[in-house]
N, C-alpha and C positions, 0 to 999 in steps of 0.2 A: 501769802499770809500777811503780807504787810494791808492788803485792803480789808482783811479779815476774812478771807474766800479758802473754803476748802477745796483742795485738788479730789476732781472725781479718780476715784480710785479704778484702774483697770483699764481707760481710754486710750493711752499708748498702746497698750496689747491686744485690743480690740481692733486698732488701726492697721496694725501690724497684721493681723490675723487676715482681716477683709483683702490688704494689699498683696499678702503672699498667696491667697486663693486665687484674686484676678490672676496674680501673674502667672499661677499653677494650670486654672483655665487657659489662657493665652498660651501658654505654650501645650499645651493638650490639646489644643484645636490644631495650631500648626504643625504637630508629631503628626496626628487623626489626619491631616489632610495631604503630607509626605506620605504617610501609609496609603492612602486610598489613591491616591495621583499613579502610584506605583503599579495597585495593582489594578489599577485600570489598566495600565500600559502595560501590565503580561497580563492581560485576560486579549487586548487587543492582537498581542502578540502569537498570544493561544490559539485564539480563531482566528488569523493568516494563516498558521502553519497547518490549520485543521482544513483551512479551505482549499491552501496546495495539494493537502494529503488527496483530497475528495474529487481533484482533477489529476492527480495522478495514476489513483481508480480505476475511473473513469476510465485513462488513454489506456492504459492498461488491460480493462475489460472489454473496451473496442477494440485493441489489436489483437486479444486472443479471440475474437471472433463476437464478442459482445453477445446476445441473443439469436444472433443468426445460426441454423446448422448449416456448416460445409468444410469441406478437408481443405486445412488453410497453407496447408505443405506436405510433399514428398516429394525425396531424392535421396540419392543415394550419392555416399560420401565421397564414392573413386566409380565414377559413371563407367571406364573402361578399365579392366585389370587382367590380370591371369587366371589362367584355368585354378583352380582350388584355395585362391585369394581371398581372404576375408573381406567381404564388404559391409557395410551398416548401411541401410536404409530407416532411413529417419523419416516420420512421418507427425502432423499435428493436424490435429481434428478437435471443432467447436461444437457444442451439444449433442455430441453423438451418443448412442446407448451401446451400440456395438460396433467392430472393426473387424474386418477381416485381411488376412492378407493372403491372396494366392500367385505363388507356389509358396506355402507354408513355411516357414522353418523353425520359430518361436511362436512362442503364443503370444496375440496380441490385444490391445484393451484402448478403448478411447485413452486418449490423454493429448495432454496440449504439448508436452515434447517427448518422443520416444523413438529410439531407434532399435532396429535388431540385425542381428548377424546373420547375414548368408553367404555361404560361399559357393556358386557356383562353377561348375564345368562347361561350362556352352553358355554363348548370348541368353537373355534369359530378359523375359518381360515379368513386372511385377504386377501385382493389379491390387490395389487399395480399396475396399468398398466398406463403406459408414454408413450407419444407416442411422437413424433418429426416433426409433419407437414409435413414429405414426404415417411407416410405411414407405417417406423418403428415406432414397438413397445417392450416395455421391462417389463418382467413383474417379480413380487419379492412376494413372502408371507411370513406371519409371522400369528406362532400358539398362543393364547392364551387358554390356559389350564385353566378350572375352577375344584377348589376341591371340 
């Protein structure tokens, strides 16, 4: 006022205003870029753990027999026992449609682990036959020995 000059009215809080935006921007960029850093690193994390899953699967579905048909196991739990002794023969079959087991004692059904109870009196052969719905069949025995 001493040179006769009016103070523009407003210019300090316009200053003010433009300065606290940049600094509002500036750190909204660097929150935006801790958040995204972040979730890249569990998205990265996501698909590892999706890609372990997808080879565990995998070993999974090869050791139950993958797309192959064939009896991947039978035995029986006590190969040798007593006359009227419970034994379990357990058996596992891949792409079968039907199973049989003779000398009967349960009813049996494809499955990739199952066992059933026979107790026989005398040495006794089992005979496991699977078959695949287009006319293969695979067939497994297993002895039970009585003392």
């Amino acid at each position: 006022m001493l040179n006769g000059s009016v103070p523009e009215s407003g210019k300090g809080f316009r200053s003010y205003v433009v300065i606290s935006l940049l600094v509002f921007l500036v750190a909204g960029a660097y929150i935006g870029s801790v958040f995204y850093s972040r979730w890249r690193d569990n998205q990265a994390l996501e698909d590892k753990a999706a890609q372990k899953a997808r080879a565990q699967d995998k070993k999974t579905f090869e050791m139950r027999g993958g797309s192959r048909f064939a009896i991947l196991g039978f035995y029986a739990d006590t190969p040798v026992a007593h006359a009227g002794e419970r034994v379990d023969l357990c058996y596992s079959v891949s792409n079968a449609k039907s199973v049989k087991l003779e000398p009967q004692s349960e009813p049996v059904w494809p499955a990739f682990s199952h066992c059933v109870n026979v107790t026989p009196r005398k040495t006794t052969t089992y005979t496991l036959t699977a078959e695949d719905g287009e006319g293969h069949t695979a067939t497994a025995k297993v002895v039970v020995t009585i003392r």
